[in-house]
C-alpha positions as semicolon CSV with decimal commas, in nm:
position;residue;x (nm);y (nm);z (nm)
1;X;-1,541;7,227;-0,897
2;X;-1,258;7,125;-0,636
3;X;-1,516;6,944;-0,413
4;X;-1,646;6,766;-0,734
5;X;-1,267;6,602;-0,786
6;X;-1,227;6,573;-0,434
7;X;-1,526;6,374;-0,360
8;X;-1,449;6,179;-0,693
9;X;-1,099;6,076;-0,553
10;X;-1,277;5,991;-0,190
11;X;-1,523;5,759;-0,364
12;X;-1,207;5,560;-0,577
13;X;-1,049;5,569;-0,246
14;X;-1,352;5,416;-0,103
15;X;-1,410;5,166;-0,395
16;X;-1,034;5,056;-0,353
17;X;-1,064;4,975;0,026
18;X;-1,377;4,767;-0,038
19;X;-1,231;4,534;-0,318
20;X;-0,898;4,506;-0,147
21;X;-1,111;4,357;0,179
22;X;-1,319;4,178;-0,014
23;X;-0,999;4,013;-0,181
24;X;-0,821;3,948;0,107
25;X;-1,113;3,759;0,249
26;X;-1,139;3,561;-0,035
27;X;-0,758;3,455;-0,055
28;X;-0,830;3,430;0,318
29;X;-1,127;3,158;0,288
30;X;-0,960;2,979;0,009
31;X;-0,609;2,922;0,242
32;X;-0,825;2,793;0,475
33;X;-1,038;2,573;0,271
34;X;-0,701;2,436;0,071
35;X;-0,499;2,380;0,405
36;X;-0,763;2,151;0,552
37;X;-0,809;1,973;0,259
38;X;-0,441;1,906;0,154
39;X;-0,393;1,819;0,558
40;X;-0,596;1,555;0,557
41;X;-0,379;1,397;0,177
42;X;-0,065;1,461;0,342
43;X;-0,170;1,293;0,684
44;X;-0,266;0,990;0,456
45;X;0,064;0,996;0,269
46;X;0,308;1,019;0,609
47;X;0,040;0,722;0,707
48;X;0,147;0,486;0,383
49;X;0,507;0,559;0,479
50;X;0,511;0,513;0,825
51;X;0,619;0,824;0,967
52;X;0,421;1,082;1,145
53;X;0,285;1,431;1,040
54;X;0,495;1,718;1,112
55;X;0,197;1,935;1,040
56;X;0,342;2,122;0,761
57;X;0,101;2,136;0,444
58;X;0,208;2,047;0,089
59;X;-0,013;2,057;-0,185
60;X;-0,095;1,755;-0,354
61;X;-0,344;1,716;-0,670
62;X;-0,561;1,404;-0,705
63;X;-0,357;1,347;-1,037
64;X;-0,049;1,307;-0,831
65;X;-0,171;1,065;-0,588
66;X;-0,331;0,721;-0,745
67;X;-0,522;0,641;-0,442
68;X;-0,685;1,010;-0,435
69;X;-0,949;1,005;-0,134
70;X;-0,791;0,657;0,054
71;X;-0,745;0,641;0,416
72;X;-0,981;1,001;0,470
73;X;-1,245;0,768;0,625
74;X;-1,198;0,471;0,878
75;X;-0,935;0,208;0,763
76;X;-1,213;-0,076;0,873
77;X;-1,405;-0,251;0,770
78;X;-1,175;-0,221;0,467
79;X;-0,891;-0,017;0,329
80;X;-0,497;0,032;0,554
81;X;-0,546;-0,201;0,880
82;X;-0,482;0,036;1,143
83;X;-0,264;-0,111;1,461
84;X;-0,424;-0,344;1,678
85;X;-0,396;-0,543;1,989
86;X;-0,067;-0,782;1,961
87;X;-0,203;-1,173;1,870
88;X;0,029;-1,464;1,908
89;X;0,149;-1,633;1,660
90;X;-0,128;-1,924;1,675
91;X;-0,351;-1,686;1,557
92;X;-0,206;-1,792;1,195
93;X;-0,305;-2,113;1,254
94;X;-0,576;-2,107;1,027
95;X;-0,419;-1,864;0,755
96;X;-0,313;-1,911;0,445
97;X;-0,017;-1,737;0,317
98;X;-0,009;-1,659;-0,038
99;X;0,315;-1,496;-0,246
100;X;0,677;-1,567;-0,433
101;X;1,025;-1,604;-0,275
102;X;0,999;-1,367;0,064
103;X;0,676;-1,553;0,122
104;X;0,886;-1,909;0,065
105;X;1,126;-1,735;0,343
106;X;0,832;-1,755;0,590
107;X;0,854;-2,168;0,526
108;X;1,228;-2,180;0,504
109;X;1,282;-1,988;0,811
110;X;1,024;-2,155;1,046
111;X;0,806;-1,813;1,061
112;X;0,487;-2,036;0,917
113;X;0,426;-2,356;0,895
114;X;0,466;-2,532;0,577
115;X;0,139;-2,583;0,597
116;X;0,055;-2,239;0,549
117;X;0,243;-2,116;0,274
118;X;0,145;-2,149;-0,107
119;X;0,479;-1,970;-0,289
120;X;0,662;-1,964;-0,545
121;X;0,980;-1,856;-0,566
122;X;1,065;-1,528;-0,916
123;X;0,656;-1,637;-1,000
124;X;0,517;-1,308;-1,199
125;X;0,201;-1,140;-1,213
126;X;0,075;-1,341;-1,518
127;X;0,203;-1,667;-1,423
128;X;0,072;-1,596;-1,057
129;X;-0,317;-1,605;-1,209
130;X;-0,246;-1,839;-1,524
131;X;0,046;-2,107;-1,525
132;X;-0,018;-2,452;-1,335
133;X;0,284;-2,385;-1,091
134;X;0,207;-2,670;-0,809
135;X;0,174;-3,037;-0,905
136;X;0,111;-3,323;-0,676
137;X;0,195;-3,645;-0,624
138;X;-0,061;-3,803;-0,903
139;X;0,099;-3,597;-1,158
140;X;-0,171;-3,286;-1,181
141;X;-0,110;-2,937;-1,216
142;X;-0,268;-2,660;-1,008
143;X;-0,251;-2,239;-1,051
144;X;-0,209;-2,080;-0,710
145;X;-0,595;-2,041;-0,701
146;X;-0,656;-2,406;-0,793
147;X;-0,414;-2,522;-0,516
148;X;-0,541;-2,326;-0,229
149;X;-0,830;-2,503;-0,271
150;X;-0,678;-2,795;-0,088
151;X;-0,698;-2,557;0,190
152;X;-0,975;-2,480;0,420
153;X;-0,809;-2,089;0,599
154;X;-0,988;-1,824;0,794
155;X;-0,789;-1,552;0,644
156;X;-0,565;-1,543;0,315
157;X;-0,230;-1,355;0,300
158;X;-0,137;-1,188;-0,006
159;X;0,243;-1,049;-0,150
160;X;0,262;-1,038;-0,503
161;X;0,390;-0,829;-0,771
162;X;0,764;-0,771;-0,686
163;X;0,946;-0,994;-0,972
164;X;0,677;-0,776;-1,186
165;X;0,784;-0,453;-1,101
166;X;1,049;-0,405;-1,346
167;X;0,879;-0,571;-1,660
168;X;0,454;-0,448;-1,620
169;X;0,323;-0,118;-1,578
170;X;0,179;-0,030;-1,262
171;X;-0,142;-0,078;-1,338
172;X;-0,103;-0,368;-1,515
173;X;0,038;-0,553;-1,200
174;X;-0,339;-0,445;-1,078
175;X;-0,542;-0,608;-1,333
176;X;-0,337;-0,958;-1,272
177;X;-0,388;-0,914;-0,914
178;X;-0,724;-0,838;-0,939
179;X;-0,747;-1,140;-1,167
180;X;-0,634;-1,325;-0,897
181;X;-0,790;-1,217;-0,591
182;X;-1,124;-1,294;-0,817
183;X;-1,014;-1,645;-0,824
184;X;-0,935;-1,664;-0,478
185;X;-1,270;-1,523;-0,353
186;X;-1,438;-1,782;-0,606
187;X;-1,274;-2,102;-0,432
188;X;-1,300;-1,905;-0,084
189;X;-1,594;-1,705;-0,056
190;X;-1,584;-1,669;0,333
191;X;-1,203;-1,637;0,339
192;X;-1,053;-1,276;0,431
193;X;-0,828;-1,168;0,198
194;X;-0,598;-0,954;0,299
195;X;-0,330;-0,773;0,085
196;X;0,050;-0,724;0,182
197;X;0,237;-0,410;0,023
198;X;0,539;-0,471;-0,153
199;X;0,847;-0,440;0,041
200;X;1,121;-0,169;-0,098
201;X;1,435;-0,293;-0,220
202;X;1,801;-0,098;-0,095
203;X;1,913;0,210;-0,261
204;X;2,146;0,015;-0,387
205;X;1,984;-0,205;-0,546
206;X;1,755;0,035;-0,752
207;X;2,062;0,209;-0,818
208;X;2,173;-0,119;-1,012
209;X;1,836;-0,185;-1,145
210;X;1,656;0,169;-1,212
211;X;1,369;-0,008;-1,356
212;X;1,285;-0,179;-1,018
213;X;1,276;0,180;-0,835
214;X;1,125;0,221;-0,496
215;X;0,887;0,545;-0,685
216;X;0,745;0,251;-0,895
217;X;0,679;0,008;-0,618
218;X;0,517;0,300;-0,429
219;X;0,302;0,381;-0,699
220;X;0,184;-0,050;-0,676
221;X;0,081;0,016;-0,355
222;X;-0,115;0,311;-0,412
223;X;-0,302;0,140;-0,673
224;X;-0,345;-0,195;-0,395
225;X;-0,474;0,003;-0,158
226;X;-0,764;0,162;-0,401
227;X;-0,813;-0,219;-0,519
228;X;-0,872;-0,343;-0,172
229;X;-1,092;-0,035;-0,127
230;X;-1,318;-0,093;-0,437
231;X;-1,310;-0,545;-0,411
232;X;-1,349;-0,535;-0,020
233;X;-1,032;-0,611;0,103
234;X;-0,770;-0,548;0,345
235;X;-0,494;-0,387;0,306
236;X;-0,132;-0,433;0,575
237;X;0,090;-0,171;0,506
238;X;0,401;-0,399;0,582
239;X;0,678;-0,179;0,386
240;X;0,619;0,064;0,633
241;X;0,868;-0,147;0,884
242;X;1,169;-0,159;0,628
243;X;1,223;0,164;0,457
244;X;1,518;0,367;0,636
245;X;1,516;0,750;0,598
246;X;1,661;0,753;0,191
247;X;1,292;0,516;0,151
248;X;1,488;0,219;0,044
249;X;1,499;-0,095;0,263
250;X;1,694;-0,135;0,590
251;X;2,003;-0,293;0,529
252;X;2,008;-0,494;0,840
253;X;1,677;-0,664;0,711
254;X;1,838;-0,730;0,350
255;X;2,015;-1,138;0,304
256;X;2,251;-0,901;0,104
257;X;2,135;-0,889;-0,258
258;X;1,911;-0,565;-0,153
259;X;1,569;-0,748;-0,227
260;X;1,527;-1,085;0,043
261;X;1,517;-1,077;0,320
262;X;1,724;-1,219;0,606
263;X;1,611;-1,362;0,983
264;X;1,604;-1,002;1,115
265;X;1,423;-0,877;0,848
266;X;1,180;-1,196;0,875
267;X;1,122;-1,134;1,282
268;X;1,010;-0,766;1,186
269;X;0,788;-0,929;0,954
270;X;0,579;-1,088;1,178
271;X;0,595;-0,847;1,415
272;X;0,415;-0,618;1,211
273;X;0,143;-0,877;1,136
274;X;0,075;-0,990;1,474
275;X;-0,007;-0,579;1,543
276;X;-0,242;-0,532;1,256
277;X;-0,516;-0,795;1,238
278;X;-0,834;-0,708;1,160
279;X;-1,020;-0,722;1,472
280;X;-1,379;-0,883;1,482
């Protein structure tokens, strides 16, 4: 009878040892699997921000991030434009420059040629795609997309969406854009368009105006990179360049009211631009 219970207890012993390997095999595998795959979000994420991966793993859910899956395969042909061999600035020659006040900056501070900027300066989302903004000399009206096509460019510079920020919901800036860069391809089918993130504004500034928050803007730009994914486009991750370590912008890049930019700021600019072209 006492070998019956003691062979009993050997065999729940037994039983015991199995499952707990068999568990810790599991939780094993599954650590493994989740670490590889929550590597490669994060390395995306430090990407979009411009720093570099520490290696340490945070979980993130595809319901957190609005680009879920962007930047795991090669940023060409479209998607983040990786950096590049440095151009000069001729190589703009033949681009068209697209955008609201910081793009008028490019004009006002010599950075383009005045020739190569479409902008106007506190334009929205809506009035970006619908209003007649430009008139000429006869007297006629043009939207952005009706006046480009006085222009014949290789390559077509988008930044949009910042005087939107506070007033649209993220995805609402999209659809406009969207809108948009339809028209654009329409009156420039063999134009590369290329999209420019929003810039971040100072702490201070969002401080001031908590609608126009750096989380929101960063949320924009997840949602422009999936657009330029999904419409063929490129995306030019400028904002990396101007956030300091709090993620707001630099202050030495700011004119001072937290959102323009000043010289400085305008130098780093093109900078950036001249190190990510999309190379043929």
């Amino acid at each position: 009878m006492a070998d019956k219970k003691e062979k009993k207890v050997s065999n729940k012993i037994y039983y015991i040892i199995i499952f707990g390997i068999a568990f810790m095999a599991s939780a094993l595998f599954a650590g493994f699997f989740i670490s590889r795959n929550t590597g490669g979000v994060i390395s995306f994420i430090h990407e979009l921000m411009g720093e570099k991966n520490t290696g340490e793993v945070y979980a993130v859910s595809s319901a957190e991030s609005p680009v879920s899956g962007a930047g795991m395969e090669p940023a060409i042909p479209y998607g983040i434009v990786p950096e590049s061999s440095e151009v000069p600035q001729s190589y703009f020659k033949d681009s068209l420059f697209i955008g609201d006040s910081l793009t008028h900056g490019m004009r006002d501070y010599g950075v383009m040629s005045y020739n190569n900027v479409i902008a106007y300066s506190g334009v929205r989302m809506e009035a970006a795609v619908d209003e007649k903004l430009f008139q000429n000399d006869e007297g006629d009206t043009f939207t952005i997309a009706e006046a480009s096509r006085a222009y014949a460019p290789e390559q077509i510079y988008i930044m949009l969406g910042a005087n939107s920020i506070s007033s649209l919901e993220p995805q609402s800036i999209i659809d406009l854009y969207r809108r948009l860069v339809e028209d654009l391809k329409t009156a420039h089918p063999e134009s590369r368009i290329l999209i420019q993130s929003i810039l971040p504004v100072t702490t201070s500034y969002e401080q001031i105006y908590p609608d126009h928050s750096n989380a929101k803007i960063d949320e924009v730009n997840y949602l422009l990179i999936d657009m330029c994914k999904q419409m063929g486009l490129y995306y030019i991750n400028v904002q990396a360049e101007f956030r300091d370590t709090s993620g707001g912008l630099i202050q030495e890049y700011t004119s001072g009211d937290g959102l323009h930019l000043n010289p400085e700021g305008y130098a780093v600019w093109t900078a950036y631009l001249q190190s990510h072209v999309v190379e043929n």
